[in-house]
C-alpha positions as CSV (number, residue, x, y, z in Angstrom):
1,X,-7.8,-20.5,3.5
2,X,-7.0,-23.3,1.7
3,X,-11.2,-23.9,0.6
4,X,-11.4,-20.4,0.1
5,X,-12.2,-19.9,-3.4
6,X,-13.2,-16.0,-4.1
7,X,-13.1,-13.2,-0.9
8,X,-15.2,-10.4,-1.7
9,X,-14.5,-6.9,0.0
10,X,-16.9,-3.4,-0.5
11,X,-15.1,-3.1,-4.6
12,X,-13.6,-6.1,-5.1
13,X,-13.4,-9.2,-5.7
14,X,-10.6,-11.5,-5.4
15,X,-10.7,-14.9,-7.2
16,X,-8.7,-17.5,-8.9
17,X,-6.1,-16.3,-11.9
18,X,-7.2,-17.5,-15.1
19,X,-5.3,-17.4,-18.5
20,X,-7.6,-14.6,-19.9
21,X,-5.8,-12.8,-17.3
22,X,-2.6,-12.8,-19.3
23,X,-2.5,-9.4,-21.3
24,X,-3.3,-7.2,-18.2
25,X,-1.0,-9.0,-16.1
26,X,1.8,-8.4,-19.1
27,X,0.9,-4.7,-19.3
28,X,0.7,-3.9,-15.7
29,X,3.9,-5.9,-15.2
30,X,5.6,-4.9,-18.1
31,X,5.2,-1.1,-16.9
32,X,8.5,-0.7,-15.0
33,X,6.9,1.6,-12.2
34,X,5.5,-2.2,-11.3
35,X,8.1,-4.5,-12.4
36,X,11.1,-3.1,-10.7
37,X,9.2,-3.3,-7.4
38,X,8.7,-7.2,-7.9
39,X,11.6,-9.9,-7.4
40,X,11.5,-11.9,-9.7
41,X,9.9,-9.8,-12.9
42,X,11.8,-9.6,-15.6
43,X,11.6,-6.2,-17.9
44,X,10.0,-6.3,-20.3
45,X,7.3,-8.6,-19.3
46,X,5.8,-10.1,-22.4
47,X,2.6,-11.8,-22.3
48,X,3.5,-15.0,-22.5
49,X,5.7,-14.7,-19.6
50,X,2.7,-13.9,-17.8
51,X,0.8,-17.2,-19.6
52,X,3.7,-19.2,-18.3
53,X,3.7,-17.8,-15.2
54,X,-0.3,-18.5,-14.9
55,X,0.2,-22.6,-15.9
56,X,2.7,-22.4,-13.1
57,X,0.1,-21.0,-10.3
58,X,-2.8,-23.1,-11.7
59,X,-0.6,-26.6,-11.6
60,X,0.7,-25.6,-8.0
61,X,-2.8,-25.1,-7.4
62,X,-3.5,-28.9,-8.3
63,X,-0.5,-30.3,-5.9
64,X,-1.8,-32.7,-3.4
65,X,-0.4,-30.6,-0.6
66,X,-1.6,-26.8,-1.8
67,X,1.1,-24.5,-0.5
68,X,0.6,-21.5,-2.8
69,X,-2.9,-19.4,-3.0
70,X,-3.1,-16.5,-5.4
71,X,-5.4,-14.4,-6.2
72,X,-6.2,-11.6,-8.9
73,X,-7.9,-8.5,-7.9
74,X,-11.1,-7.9,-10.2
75,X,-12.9,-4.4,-9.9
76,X,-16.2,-4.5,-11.5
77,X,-16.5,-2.9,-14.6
78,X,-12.4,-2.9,-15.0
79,X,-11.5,-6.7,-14.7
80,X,-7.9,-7.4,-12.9
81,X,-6.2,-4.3,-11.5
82,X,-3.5,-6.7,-9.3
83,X,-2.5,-9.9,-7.9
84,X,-1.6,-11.2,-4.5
85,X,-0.7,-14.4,-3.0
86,X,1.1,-16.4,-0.4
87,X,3.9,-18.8,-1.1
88,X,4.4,-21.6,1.5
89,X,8.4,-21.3,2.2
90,X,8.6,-23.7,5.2
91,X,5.7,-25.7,7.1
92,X,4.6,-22.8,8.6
93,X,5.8,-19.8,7.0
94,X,4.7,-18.1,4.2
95,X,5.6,-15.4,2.0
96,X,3.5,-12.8,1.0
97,X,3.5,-10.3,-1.7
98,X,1.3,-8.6,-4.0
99,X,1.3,-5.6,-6.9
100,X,-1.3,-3.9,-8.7
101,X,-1.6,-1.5,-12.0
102,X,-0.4,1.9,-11.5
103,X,-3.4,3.2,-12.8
104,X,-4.8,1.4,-9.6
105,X,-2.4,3.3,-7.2
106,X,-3.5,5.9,-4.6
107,X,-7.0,4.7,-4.3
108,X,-7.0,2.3,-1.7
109,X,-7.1,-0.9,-3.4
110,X,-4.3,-2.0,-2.5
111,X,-4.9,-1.9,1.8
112,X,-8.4,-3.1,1.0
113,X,-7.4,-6.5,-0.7
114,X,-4.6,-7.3,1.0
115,X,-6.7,-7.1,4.2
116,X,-8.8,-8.9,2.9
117,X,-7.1,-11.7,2.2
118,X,-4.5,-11.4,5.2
119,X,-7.6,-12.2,7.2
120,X,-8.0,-15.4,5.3
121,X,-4.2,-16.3,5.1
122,X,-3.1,-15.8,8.7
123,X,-4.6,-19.4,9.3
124,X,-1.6,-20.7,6.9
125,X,0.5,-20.1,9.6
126,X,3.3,-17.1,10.0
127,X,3.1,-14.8,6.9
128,X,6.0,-12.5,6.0
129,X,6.5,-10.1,3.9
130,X,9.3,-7.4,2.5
131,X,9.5,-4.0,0.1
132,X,12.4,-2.3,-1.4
133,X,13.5,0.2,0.4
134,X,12.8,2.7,-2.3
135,X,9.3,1.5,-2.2
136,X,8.1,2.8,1.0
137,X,4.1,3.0,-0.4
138,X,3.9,-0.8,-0.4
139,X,5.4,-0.7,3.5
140,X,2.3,1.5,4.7
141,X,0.0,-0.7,2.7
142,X,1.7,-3.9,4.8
143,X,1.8,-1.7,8.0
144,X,-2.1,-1.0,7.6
145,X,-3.5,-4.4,7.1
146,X,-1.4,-5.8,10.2
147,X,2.5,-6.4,9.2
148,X,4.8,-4.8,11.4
149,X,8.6,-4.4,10.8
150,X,10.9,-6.7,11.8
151,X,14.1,-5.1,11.8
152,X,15.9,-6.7,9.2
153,X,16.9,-6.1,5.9
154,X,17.9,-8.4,3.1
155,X,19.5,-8.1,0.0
156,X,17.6,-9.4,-2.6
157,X,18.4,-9.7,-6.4
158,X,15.5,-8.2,-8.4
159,X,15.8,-9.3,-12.1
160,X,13.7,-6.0,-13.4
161,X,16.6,-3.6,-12.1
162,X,19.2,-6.5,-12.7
163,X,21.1,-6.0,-9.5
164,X,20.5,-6.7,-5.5
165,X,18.4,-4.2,-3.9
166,X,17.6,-3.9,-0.2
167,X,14.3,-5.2,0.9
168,X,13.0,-4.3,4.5
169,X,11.4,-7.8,6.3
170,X,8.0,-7.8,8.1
171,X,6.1,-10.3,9.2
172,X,2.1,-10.6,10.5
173,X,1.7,-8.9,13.7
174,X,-2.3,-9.3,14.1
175,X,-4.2,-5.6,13.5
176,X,-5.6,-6.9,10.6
177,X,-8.4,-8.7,12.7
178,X,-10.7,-6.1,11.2
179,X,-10.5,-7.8,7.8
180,X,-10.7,-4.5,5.8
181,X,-14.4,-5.0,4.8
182,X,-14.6,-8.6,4.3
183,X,-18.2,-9.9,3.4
184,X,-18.9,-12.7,5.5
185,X,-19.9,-14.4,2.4
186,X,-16.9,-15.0,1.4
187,X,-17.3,-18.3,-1.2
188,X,-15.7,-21.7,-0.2
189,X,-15.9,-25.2,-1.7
């Protein structure tokens, strides 16, 4: 993972965020349908929330010990329809997480990238993840592409909704060995 540089999958493509990325990542953030599924997204999300946000992944990106890998989600013809990455929170452990534009939704994106890249990641070491309860789409997406539920919950503050919400743990359980259509020529360094 850590020389991978763009994964490909049958529609998509999933490479490094750029600051051109900033309006779309404002507007699909900014909708609240998105936002109040996220952490830490405030509402609204203006754009240069997003271009600060984009400095901070690109200069994590440059640390001498890379512990954060994020990518956007391009389909052809549309540019970036989501984001997803995985956030080192221990040695071993990472946290995963992802969202993509609600016009995006219901199509299948969403299992097919994060497949794709899961089969990347999982080298990292343990990956975990979590969804608000009221969320349940993004649990089948992270049930499908090999997280399984771990039995606990958390509380976790979510500055869209401005209050603590429940968030159901998972954590990489392994049936996402079939990489969800992952080109084998998938670009490195």
């Amino acid at each position: 993972m850590r020389d991978v540089i763009e994964i490909e999958t049958r529609r998509l493509k999933l490479r490094p965020i750029a600051m051109s990325d900033a309006p779309r990542i404002a507007r699909f953030c900014g909708d609240p349908g998105v936002g109040r599924n996220l952490a830490m997204t405030p509402l609204p999300y203006l754009e240069n929330a997003a271009e600060g946000w984009i400095m901070i992944v690109r200069a994590r990106e440059n640390a001498a010990v890379r512990r954060n890998f994020v990518f956007a989600v391009d389909l052809d013809g549309e540019g970036l329809i989501g984001v997803l990455g995985a956030h080192g929170k221990s040695d071993d452990a990472y946290e995963f997480g992802y969202w993509f534009g609600r016009p995006y939704w219901g199509q299948g994106f969403a299992t097919e990238a994060v497949g794709a890249f899961v089969a990347q990641a999982r080298q990292l070491g343990a990956l975990n993840a979590g969804h608000f309860v009221d969320n349940p789409a993004s649990g089948r997406v992270l049930s499908k592409t090999g997280f399984a539920y771990t039995g606990e919950t958390e509380n976790m503050f979510s500055l869209a909704r401005g209050e603590r919400v429940l968030c159901k743990r998972m954590s990489f359980a392994g049936a996402a060995d079939r990489g969800a259509g992952v080109r084998e020529s998938a670009l490195t360094h």
